[in-house]
MIKOL-322793 format. One record per residue: y, z negated, x of N, C-alpha, C, CB in turn. Coordinates in steps of 0.1 Angstrom, whole numbers, padded with zeros to 4 digits, always signed. Glycine has a CB too. Example, Ala and Ser with C-alpha at 12.3 -4.5 7.8 and 13.67 -1.06 7.14 Angstrom:
<rs>
-0057-0078+0132-0045-0078+0123-0033-0078+0132-0045-0090+0113;-0022-0071+0128-0011-0071+0137+0000-0079+0129-0006-0057+0141;
</rs>
This chain:
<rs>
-0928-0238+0387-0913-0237+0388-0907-0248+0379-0908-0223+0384;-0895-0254+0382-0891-0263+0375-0881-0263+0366-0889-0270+0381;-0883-0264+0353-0872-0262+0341-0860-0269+0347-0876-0270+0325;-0851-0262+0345-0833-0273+0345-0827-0271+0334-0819-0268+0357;-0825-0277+0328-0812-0282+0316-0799-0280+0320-0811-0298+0311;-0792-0289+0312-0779-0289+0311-0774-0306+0316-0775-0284+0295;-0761-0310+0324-0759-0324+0326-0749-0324+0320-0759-0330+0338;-0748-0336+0317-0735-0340+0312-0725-0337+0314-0732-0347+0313;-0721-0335+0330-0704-0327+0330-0704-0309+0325-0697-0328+0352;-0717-0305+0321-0717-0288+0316-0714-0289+0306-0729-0278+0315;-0720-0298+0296-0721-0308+0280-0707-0308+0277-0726-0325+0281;-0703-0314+0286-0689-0316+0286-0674-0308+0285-0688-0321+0295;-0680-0297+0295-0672-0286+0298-0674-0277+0286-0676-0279+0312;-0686-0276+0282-0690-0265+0269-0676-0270+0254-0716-0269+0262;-0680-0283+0253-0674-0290+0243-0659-0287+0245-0678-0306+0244;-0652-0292+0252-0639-0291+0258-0637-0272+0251-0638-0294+0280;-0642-0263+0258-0638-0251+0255-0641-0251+0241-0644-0241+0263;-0649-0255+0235-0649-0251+0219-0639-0258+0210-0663-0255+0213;-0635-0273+0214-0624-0275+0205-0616-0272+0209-0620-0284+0202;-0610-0265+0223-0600-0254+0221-0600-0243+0212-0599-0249+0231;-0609-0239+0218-0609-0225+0205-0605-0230+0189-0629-0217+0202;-0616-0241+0185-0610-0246+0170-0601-0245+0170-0612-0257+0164;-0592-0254+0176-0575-0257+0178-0572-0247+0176-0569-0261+0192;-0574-0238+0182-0568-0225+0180-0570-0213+0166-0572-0220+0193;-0580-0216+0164-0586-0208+0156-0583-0217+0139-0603-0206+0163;-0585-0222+0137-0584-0231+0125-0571-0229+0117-0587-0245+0129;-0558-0233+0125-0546-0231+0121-0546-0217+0114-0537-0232+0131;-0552-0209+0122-0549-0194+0122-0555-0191+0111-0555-0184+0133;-0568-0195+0108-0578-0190+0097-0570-0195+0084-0594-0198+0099;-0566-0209+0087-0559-0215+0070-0544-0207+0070-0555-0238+0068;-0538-0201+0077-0524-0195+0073-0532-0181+0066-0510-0192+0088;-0542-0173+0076-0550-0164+0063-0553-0166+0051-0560-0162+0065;-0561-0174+0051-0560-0181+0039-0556-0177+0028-0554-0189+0039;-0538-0189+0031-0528-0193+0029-0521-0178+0026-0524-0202+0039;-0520-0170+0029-0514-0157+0033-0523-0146+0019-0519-0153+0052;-0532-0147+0020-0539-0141+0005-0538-0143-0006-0548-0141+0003;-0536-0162-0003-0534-0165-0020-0518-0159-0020-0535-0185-0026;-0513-0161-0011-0498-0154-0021-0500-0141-0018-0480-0159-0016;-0506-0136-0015-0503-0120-0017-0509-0113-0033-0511-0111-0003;-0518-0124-0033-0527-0123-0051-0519-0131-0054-0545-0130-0055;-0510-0141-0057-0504-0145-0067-0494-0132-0072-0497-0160-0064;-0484-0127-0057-0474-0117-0059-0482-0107-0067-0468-0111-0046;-0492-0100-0062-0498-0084-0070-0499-0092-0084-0517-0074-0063;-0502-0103-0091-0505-0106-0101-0495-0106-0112-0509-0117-0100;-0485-0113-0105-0472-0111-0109-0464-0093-0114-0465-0116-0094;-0468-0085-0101-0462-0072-0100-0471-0062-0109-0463-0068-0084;-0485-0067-0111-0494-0060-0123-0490-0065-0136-0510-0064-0122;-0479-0074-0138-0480-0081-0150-0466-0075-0156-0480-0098-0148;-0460-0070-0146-0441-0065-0146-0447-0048-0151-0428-0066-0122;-0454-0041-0145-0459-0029-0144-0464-0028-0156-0468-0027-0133;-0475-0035-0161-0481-0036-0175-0473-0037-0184-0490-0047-0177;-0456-0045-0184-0452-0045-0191-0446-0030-0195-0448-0054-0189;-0442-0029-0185-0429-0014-0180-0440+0002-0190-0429-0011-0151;-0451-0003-0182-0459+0010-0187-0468+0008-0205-0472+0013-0174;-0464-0004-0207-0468-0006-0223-0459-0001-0230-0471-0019-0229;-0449-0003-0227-0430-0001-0233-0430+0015-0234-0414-0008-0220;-0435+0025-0227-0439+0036-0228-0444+0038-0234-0442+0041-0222;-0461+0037-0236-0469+0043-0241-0465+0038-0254-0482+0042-0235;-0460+0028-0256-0463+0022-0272-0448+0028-0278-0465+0001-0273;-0443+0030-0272-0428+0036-0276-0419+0023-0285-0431+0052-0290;-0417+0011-0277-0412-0002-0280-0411-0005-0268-0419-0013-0290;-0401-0018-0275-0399-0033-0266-0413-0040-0258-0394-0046-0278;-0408-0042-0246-0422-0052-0239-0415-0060-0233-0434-0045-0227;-0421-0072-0236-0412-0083-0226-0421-0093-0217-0403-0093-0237;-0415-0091-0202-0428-0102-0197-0422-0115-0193-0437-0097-0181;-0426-0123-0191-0423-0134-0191-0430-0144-0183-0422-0136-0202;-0426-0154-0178-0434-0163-0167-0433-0176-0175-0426-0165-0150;-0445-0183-0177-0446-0194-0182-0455-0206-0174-0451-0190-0196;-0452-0216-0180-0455-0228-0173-0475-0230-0176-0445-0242-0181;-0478-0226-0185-0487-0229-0188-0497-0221-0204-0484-0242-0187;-0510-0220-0203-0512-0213-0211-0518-0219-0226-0518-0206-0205;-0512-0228-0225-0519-0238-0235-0509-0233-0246-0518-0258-0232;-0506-0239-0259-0500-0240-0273-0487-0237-0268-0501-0256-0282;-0482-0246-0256-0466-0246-0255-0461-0233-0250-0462-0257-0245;-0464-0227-0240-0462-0212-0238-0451-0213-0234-0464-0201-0250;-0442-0225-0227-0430-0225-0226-0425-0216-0212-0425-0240-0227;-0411-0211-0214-0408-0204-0201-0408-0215-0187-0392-0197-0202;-0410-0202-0177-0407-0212-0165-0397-0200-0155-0426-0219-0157;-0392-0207-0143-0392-0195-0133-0400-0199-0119-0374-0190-0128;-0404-0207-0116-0415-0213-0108-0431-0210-0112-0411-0228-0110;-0433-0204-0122-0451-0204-0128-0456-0190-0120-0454-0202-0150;-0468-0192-0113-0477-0176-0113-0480-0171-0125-0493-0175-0105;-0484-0177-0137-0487-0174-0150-0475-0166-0159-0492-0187-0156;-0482-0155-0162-0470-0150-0172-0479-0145-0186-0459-0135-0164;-0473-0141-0192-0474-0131-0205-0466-0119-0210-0474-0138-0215;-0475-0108-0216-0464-0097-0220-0465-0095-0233-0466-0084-0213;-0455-0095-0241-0453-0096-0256-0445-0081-0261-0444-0111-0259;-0449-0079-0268-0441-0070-0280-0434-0076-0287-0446-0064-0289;-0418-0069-0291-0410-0070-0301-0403-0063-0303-0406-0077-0303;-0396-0059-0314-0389-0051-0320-0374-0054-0325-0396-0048-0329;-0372-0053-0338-0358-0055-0344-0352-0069-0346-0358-0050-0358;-0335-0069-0347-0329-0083-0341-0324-0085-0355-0317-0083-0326;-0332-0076-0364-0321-0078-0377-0330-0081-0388-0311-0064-0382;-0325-0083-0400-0336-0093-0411-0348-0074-0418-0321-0106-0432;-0354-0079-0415-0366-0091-0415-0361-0094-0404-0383-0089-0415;-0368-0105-0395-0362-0111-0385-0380-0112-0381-0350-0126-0387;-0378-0108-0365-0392-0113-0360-0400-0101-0364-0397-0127-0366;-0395-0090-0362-0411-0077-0369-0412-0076-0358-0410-0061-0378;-0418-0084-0349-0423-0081-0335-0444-0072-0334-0423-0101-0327;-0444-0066-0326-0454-0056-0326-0452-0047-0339-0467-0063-0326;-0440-0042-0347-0438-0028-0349-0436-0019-0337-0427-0027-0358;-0439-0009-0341-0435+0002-0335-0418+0003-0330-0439+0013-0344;-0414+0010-0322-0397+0014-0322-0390+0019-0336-0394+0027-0312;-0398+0030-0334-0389+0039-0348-0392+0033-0360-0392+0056-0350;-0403+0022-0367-0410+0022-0374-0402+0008-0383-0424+0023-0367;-0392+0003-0380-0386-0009-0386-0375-0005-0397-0379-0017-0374;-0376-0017-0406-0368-0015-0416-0352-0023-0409-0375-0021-0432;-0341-0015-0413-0326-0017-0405-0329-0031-0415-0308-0004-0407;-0324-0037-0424-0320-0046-0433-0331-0047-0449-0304-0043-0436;-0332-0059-0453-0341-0065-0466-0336-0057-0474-0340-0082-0472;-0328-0051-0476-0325-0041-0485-0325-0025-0485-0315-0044-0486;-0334-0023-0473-0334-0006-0473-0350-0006-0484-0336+0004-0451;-0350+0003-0491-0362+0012-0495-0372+0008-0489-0361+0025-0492;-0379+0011-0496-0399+0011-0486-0403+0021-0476-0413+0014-0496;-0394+0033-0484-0394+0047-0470-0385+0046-0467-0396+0062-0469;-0374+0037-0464-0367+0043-0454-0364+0034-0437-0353+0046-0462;-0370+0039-0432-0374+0038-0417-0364+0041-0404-0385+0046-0415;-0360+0036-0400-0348+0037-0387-0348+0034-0377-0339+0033-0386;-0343+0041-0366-0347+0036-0355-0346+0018-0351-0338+0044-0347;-0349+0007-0344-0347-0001-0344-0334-0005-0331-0359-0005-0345;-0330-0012-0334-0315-0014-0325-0317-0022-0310-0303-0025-0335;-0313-0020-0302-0320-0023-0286-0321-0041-0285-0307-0016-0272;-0315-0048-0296-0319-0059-0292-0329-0067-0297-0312-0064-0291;-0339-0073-0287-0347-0078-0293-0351-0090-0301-0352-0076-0287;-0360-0093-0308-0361-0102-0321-0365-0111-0316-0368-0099-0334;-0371-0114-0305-0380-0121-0296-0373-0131-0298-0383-0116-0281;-0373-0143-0301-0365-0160-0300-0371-0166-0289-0368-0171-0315;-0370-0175-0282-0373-0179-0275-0387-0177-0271-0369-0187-0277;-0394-0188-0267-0412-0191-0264-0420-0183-0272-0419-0207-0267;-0432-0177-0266-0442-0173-0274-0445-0189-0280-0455-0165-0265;-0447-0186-0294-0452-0194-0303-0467-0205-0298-0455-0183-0314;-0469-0197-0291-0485-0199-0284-0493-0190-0275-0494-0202-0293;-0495-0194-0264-0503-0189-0255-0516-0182-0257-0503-0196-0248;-0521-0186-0266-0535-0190-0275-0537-0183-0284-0536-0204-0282;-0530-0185-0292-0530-0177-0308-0521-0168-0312-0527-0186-0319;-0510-0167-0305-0497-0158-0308-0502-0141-0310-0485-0160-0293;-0503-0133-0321-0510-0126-0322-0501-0111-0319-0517-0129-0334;-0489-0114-0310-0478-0107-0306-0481-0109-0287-0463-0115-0314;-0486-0116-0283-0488-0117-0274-0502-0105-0268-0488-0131-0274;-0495-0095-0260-0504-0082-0256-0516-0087-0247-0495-0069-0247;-0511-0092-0234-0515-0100-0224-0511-0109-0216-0517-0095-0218;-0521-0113-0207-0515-0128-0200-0526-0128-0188-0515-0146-0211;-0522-0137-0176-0526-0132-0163-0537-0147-0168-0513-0129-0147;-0544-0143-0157-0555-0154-0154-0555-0168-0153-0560-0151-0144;-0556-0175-0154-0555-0193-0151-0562-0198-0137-0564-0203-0166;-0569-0187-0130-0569-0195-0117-0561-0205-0108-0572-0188-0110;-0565-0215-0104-0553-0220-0090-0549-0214-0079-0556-0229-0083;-0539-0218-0079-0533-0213-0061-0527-0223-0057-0521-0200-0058;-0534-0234-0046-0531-0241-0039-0522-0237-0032-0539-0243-0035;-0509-0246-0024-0502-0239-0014-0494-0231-0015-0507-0234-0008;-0494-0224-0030-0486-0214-0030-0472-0217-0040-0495-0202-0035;-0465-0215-0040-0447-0217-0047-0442-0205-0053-0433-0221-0035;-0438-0204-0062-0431-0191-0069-0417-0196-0070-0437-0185-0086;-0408-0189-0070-0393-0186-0071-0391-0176-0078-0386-0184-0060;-0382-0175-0091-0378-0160-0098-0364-0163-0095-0381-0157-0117;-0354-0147-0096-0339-0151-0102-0338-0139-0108-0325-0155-0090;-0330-0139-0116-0322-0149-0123-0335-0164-0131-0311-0138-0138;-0332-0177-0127-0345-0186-0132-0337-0190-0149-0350-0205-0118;-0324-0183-0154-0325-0189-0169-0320-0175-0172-0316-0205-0174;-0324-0175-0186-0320-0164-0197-0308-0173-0206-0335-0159-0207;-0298-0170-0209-0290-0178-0219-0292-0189-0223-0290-0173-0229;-0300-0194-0231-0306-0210-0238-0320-0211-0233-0307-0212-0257;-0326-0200-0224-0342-0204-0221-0339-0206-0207-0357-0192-0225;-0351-0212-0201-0349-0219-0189-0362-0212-0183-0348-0237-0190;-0361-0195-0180-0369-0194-0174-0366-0178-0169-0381-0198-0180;-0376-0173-0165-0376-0156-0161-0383-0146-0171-0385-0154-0146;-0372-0139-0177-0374-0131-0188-0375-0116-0182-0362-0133-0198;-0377-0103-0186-0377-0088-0180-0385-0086-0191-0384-0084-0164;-0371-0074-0201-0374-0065-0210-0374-0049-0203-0364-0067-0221;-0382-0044-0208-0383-0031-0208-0383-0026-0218-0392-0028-0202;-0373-0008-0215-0378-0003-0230-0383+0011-0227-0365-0003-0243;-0384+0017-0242-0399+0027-0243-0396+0040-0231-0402+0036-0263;-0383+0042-0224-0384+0051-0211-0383+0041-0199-0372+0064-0210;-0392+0026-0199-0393+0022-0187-0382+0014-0184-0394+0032-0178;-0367+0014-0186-0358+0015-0186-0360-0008-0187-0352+0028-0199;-0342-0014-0179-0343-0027-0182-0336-0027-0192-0340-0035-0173;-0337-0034-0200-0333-0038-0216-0322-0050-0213-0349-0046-0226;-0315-0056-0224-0311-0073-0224-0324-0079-0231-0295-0077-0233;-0320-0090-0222-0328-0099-0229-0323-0110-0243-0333-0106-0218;-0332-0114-0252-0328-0117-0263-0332-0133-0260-0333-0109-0276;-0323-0145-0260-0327-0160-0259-0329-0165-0273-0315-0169-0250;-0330-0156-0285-0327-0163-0295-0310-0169-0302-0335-0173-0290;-0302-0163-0293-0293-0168-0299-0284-0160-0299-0290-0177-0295;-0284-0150-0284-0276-0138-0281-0281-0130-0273-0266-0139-0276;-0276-0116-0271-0286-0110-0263-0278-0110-0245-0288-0092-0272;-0287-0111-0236-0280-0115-0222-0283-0098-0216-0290-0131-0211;-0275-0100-0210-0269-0086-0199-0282-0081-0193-0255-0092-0183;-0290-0067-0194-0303-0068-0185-0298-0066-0169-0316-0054-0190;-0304-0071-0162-0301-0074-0147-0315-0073-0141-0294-0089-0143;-0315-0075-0122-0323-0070-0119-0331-0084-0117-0320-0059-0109;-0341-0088-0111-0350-0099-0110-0356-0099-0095-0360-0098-0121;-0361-0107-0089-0361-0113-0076-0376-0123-0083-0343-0121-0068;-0385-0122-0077-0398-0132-0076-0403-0134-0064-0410-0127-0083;-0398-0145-0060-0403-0155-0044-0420-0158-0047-0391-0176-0043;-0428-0150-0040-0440-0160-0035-0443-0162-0024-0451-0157-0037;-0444-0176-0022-0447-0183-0003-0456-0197+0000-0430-0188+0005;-0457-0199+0005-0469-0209+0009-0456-0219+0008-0481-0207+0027;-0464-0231+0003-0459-0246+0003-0449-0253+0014-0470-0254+0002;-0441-0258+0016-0434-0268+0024-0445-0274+0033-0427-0279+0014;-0445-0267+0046-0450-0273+0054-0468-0266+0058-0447-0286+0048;-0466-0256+0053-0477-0246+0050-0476-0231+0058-0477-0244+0034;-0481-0229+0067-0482-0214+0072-0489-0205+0062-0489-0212+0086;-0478-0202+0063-0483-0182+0055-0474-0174+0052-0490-0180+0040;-0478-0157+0051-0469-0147+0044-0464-0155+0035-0477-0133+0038;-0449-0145+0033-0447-0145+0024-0441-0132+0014-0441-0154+0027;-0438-0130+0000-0440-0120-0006-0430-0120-0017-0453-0120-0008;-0423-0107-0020-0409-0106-0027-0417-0095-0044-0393-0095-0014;-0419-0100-0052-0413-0090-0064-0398-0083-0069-0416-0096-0075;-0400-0073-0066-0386-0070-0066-0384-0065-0082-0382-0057-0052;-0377-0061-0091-0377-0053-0106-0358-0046-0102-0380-0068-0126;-0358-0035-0099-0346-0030-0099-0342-0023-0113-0345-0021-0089;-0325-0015-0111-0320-0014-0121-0322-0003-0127-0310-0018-0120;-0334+0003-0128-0335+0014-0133-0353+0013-0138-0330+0027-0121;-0356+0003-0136-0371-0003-0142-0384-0004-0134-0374+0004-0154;-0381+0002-0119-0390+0000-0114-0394-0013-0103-0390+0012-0110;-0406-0013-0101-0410-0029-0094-0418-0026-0084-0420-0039-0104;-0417-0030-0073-0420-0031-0062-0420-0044-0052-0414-0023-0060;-0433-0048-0048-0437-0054-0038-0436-0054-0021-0445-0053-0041;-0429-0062-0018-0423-0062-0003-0425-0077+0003-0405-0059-0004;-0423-0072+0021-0427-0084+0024-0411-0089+0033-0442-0084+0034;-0402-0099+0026-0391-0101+0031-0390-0108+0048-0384-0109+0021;-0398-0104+0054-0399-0113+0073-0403-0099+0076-0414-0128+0079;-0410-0089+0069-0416-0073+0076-0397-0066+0084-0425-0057+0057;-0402-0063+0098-0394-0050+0104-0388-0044+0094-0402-0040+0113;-0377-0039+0096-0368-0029+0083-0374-0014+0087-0345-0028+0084;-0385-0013+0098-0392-0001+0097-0399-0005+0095-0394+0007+0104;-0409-0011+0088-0421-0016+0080-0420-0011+0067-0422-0031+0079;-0431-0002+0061-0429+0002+0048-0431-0007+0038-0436+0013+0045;-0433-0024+0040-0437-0029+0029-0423-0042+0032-0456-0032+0028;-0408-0037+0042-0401-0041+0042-0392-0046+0032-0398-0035+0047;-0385-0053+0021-0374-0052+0014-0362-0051+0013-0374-0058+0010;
</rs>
């Protein structure tokens, strides 16, 4: 009996149908992708808002999170960074800077007693930048340094008073705080965090929301308004 193969115009035909499929399939696969890294940048983000909210409880103080450019020495704000950090602080009065006391545990002014202890006053001592990303020994946590290709962050409000970035205090019932720029204390408001794939990039995209009563939630702003993960 005699073997038969394949000729060239089957060769041909096989080929044809498979770079269709790629065609098809490939786009699809990188907006997946594309679609995970921002849904991990967002939860990163929304674990970092949450961590703060629920440290500010347990610790019975100030928590402040914050989005920064980078985790090196400079620690400077950003409203564009996946990277943040969550810091403690306390009293806005001298001593100045008793950041990681307790709430109740601060002296009001250089002149009270050694026992005498007062509540601390709602604004915080926090001055601008963590000192350092690195060494700052006020700094609780800070999210990971992996990359995300493709992916873009947006905060608003993107400035605090004299800092040029995305600030969110919480205090010890959860509660939004003002935030302190170091110079004055700013109105607490609610916050908005854009994550989406790059200019020219298919993918989800993904909202941090922080409302006005301190809670944070993750939504997808393109989901149906009957979609539970709607905003």
């Amino acid at each position: 009996m005699r073997e038969r193969g394949f000729n060239l115009i089957e060769l041909l035909v096989v080929l044809a149908i498979a770079g269709i499929a790629l065609a098809i399939a490939v786009p699809n696969l990188q907006s997946q992708i594309v679609s995970a890294r921002t849904r991990a940048v967002a939860e990163s983000i929304q674990s970092g808002l949450l961590l703060a909210r629920s440290e500010a409880i347990k610790r019975n103080g100030m928590m402040r999170f914050q989005l920064v450019s980078t985790m090196d020495a400079s620690c400077a704000a950003s409203a564009t960074s996946r990277l943040w950090v969550v810091t403690q602080y306390t009293a806005a009065t001298t001593p100045a800077n008793t950041r990681g006391q307790p709430w109740s545990l601060c002296h009001v002014n250089a002149y009270s007693p050694p026992d005498q202890e007062e509540p601390c006053p709602a604004s915080p001592a926090y001055s601008g930048n963590a000192t350092s990303c690195v060494t700052d020994p006020f700094i609780a946590y800070q999210s990971g340094t992996e990359t995300a290709a493709s992916v873009d962050v947006s905060a608003s409000p993107a400035t605090t008073g004299a800092i040029a970035g995305l600030l969110v205090t919480f205090g010890p019932m959860g509660q939004l705080l003002g935030n302190y720029d170091g110079s004055s204390t700013q109105a607490a408001t609610t916050a908005t965090v854009s994550v989406g794939p790059s200019s020219g990039v298919a993918g989800r995209r993904y909202q941090v929301l922080v409302r006005a009563n301190g809670g944070v939630r993750l939504c997808n702003p393109d989901a149906a308004v009957t979609d539970a993960m709607a905003c």
